[in-house]
C-alpha positions as CSV (number, residue, x, y, z in Angstrom):
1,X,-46.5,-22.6,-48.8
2,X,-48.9,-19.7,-50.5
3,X,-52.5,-19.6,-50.3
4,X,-52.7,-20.0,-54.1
5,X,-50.9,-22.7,-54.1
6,X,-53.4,-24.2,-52.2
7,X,-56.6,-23.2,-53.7
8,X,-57.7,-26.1,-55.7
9,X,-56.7,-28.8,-53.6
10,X,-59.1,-27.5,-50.8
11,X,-62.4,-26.4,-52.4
12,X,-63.9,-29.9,-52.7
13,X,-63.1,-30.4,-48.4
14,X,-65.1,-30.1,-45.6
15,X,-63.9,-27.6,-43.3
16,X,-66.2,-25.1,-43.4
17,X,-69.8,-24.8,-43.6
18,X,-72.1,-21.9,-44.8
19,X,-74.8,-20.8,-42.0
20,X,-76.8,-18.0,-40.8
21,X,-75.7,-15.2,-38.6
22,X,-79.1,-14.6,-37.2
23,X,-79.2,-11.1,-39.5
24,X,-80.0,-9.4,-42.6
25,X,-77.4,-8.1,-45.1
26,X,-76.9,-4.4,-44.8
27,X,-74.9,-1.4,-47.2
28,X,-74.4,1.9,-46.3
29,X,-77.3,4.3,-46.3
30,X,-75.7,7.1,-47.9
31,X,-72.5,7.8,-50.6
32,X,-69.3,8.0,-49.5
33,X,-67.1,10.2,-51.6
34,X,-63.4,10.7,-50.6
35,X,-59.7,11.5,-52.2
36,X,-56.2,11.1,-51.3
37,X,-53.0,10.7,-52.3
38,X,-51.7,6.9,-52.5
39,X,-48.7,4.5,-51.0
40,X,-47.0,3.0,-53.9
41,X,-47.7,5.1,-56.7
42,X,-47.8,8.6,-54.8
43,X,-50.8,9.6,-57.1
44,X,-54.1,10.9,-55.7
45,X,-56.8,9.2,-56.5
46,X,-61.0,9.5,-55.5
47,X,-63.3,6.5,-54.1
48,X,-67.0,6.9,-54.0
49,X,-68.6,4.2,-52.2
50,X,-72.6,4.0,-53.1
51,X,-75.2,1.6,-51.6
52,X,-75.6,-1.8,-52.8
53,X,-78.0,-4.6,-53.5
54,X,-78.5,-7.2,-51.2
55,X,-76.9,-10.1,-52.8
56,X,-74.4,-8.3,-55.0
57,X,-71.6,-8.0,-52.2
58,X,-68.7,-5.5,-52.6
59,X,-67.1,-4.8,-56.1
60,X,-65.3,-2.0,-57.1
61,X,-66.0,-0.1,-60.4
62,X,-62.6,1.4,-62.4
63,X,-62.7,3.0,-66.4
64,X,-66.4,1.4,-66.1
65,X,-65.2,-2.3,-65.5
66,X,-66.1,-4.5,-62.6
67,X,-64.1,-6.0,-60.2
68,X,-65.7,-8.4,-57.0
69,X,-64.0,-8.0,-53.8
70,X,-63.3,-11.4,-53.6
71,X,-60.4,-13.6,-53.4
72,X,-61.2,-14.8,-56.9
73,X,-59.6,-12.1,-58.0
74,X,-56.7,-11.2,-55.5
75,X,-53.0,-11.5,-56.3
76,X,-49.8,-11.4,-54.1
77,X,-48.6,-8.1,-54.7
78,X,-45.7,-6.6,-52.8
79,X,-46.9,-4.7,-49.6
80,X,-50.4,-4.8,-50.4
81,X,-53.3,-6.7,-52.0
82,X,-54.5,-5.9,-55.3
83,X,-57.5,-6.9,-57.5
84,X,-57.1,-7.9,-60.9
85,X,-59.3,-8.2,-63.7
86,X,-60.0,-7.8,-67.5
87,X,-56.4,-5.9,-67.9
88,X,-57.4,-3.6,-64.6
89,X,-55.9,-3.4,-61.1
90,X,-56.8,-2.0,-58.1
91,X,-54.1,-1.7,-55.5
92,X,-53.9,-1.2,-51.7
93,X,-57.4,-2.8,-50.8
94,X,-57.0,-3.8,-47.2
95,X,-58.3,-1.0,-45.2
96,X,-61.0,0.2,-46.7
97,X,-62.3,-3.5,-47.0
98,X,-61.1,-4.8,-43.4
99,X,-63.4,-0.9,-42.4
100,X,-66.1,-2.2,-44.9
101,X,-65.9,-5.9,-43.0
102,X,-65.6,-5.1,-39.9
103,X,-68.6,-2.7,-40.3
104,X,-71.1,-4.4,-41.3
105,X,-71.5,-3.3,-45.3
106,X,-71.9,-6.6,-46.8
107,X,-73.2,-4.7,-50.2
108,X,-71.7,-1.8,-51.9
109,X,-70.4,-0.3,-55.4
110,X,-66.7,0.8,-54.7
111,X,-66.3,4.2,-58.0
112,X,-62.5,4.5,-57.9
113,X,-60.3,6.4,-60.4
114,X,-57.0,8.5,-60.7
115,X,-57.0,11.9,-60.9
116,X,-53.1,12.4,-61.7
117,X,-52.9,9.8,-64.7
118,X,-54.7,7.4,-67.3
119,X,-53.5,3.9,-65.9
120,X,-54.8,0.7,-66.0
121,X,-53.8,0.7,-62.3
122,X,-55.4,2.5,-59.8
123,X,-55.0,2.5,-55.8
124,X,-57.4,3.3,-52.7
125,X,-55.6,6.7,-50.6
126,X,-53.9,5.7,-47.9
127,X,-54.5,9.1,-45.7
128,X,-53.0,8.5,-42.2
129,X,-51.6,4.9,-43.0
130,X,-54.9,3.5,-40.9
131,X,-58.4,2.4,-41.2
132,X,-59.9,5.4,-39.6
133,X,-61.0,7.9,-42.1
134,X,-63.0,4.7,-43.8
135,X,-64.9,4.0,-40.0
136,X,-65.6,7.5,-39.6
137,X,-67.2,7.9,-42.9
138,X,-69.0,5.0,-42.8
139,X,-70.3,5.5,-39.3
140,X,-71.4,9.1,-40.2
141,X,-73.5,8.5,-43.3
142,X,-74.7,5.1,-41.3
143,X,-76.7,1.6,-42.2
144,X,-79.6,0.1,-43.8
145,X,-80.9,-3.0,-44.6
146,X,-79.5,-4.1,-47.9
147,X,-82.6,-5.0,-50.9
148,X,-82.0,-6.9,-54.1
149,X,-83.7,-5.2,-57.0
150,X,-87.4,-6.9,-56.5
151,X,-87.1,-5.0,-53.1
152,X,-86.3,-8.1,-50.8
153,X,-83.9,-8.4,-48.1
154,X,-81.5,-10.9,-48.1
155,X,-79.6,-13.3,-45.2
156,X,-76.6,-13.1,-44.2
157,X,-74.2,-16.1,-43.6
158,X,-71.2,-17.0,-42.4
159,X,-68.6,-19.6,-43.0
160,X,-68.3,-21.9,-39.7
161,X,-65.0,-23.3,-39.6
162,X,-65.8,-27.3,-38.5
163,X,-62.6,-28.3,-37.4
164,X,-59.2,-27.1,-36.1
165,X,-56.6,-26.5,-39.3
166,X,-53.0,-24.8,-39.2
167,X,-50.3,-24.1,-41.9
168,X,-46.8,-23.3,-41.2
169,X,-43.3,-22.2,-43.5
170,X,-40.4,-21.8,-41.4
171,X,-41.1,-19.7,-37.8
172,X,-44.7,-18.8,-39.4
173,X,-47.4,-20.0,-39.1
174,X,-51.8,-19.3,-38.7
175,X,-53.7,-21.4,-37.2
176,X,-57.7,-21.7,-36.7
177,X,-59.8,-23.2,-34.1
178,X,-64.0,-23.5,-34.4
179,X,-65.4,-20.9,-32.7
180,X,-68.8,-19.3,-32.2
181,X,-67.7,-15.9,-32.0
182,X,-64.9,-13.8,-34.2
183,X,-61.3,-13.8,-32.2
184,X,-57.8,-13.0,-33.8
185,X,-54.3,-12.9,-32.1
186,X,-51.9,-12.1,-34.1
187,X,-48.1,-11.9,-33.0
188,X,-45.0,-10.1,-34.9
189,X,-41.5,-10.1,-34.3
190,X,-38.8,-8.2,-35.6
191,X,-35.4,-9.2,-33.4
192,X,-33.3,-6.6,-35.5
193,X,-35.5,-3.5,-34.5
194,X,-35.5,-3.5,-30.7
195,X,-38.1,-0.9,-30.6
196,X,-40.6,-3.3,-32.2
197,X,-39.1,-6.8,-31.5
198,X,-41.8,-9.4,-30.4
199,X,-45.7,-8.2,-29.7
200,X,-48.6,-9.7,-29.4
201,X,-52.1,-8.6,-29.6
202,X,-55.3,-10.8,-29.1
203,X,-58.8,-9.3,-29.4
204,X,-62.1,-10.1,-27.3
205,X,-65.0,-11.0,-30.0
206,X,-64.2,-8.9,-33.2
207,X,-67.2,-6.6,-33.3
208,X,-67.9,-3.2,-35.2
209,X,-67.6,-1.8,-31.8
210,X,-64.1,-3.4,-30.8
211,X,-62.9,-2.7,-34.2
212,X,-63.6,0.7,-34.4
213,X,-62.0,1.5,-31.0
214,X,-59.2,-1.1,-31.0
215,X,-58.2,-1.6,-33.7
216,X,-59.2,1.2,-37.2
217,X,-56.9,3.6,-35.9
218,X,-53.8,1.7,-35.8
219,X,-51.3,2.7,-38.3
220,X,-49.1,0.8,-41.3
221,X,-45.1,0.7,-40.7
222,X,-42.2,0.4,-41.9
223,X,-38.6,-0.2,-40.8
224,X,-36.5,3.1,-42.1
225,X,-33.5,0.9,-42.9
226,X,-35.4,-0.8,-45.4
227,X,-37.2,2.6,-47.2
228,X,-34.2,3.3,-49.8
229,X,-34.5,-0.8,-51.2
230,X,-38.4,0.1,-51.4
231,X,-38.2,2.8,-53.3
232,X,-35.4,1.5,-55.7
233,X,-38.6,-1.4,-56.3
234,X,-40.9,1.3,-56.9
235,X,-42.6,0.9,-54.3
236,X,-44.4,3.8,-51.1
237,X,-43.6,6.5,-53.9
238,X,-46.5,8.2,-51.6
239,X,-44.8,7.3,-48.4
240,X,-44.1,9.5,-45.7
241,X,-44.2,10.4,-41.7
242,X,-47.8,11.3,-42.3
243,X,-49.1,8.1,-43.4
244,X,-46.9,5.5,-41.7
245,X,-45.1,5.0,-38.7
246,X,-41.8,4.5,-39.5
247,X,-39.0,2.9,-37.0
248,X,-35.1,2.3,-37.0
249,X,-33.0,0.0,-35.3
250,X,-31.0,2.4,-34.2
251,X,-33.2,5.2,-33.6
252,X,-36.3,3.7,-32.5
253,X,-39.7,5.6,-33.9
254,X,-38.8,8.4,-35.5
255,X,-42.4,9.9,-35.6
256,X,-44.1,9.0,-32.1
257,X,-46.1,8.8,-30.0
258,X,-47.8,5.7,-31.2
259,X,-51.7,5.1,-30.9
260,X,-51.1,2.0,-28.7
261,X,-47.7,0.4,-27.7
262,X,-48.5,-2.6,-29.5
263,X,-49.6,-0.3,-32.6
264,X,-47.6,-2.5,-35.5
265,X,-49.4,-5.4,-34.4
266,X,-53.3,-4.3,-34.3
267,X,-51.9,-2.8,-37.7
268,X,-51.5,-6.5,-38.5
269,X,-54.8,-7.8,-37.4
270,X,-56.4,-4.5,-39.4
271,X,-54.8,-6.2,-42.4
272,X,-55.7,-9.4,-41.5
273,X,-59.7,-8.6,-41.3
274,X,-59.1,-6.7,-45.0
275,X,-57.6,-9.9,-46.6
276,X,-60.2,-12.3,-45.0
277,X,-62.7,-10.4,-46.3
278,X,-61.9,-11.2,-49.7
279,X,-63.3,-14.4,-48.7
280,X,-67.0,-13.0,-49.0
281,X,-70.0,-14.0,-51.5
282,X,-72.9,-12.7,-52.9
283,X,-73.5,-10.0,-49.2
284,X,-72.5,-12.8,-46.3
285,X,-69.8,-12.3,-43.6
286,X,-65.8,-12.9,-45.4
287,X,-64.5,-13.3,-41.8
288,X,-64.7,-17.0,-40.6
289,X,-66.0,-17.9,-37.4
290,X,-63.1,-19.3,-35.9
291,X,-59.8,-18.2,-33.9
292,X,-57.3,-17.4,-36.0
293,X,-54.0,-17.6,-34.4
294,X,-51.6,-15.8,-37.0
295,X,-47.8,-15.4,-36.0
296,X,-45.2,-13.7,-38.4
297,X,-47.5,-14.7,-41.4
298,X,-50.0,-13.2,-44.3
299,X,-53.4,-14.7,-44.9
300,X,-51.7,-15.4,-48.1
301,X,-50.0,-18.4,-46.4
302,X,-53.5,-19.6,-45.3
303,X,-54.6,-22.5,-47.0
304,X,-58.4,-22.7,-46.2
305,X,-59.0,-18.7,-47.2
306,X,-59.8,-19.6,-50.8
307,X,-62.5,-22.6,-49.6
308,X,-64.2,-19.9,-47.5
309,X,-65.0,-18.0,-50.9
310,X,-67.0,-21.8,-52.2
């Protein structure tokens, strides 16, 4: 079962309800203007994130076409999420939205563009395979209270998850449960590569502060016996020991030490916060007040995401 496959069926039901969080809607009070080289295409490109008006949320702005942050607009893409939109894509979205989420910047303009090529496609840098470099950016040029363009601030909600509500295909499955307060656990397994095999990682209430300590620095990985049928797809053209940790059955890590034992698995809640964020609107909160409960799975095979976003 795919998320998309169960958009339509869902946006009419009751499960979730829109309410306030008690605060305002905030952007960043400064720009934010950095380059790197990317994962899939191995291109460098530049983002330069700029404040936004309260109400407009986060959209990103490629060859001078718009494109919401929003799950409207997000397609299953192999090893990342993209954005599509009149003809353009922009790849590899996750962290620097799950940083923009998790830190409170509900409103902002997203300037992206290659510097290598004239595509149609375009990709955020990875830099070290993390969240990191977006939290320290953002937490050095800091937050203000987000206007609209008659200078008035706006409120920002949340989407209240009413009643418990789980999907499953095969051995995966995510699962939510109300809550008044953000929690994830999120638990991975991967039998064939010892080194990783089963974690589990499960975090107090998801605040900036916990994020930024707990969980923005935790890398993306990848198991080494699989990197030759990656790149034969086309795919981490821009990979390397410096931007992912990478681990063999055999071998074990091949570029330790990790950040945290259980390193692949905050990785997966990092991912998890990006994707969910997609389900914001007009400046309020994408994450759902619940406890998600994800094992083995993507928020692509959750089937109440796309309802979040109505």
């Amino acid at each position: 079962m795919t998320l998309f496959g169960t958009f339509n069926a869902l946006k009419s039901s009751n499960l979730i309800s829109w309410k306030s969080t008690g605060r305002l809607q905030q952007t960043i009070a400064g720009c934010i203007e950095r380059s790197g080289k990317t994962l899939h295409s191995g291109e460098v490109s530049r983002v330069k994130i700029c404040p936004g008006y309260a109400g407009e949320g986060r959209y990103f702005e490629f060859q001078s076409k718009l494109v919401s942050a929003s799950i409207d607009f997000a397609k299953v893409s192999p090893l990342c999420t993209t954005l599509c939109k009149d003809g353009i894509s922009v790849r590899t979205v996750e962290h620097l939205l799950s940083a923009l989420e998790a830190k409170g910047v509900d409103n902002c303009k997203i300037e992206i563009e290659n510097l290598d090529c004239g595509s149609q496609e375009v990709e955020v840098p990875i830099f070290d395979g993390s969240a990191h470099a977006w939290v320290e950016a953002i937490e050095q040029v800091g937050l203000k209270e987000a206007l609209d363009q008659h200078g008035n601030n706006g409120e920002k909600v949340a989407p209240y998850l009413n009643e418990p509500v789980h999907v499953w295909r095969n051995d995966s499955f995510i699962a939510a449960f109300p809550s008044t307060k953000v929690h994830i656990t999120c638990g991975i397994d991967f039998p064939q590569v010892p080194a990783i095999g089963c974690q589990w990682f499960s975090s107090a209430p998801l605040d900036d502060s916990f994020y930024a300590m707990q969980i923005a620095s935790s890398r993306t990985f990848c198991i080494y016996e699989e990197v030759e049928s990656m790149h034969a797809a086309g795919l981490i053209k821009g990979g390397s020991l410096e931007n992912a940790l990478v681990c063999s059955s055999s071998e074990g890590w091949l570029n330790p030490p990790l950040r945290f034992p259980d390193e692949p698995c905050r990785h997966k809640v990092l991912d998890l916060v990006g994707d969910l964020s997609l389900c914001a609107r007009n400046g309020s909160q994408g994450l759902p007040m619940a406890h998600i409960v994800a094992f083995k799975a993507s928020v692509f095979d959750f089937p109440i995401v796309h309802n979040f976003s109505h």
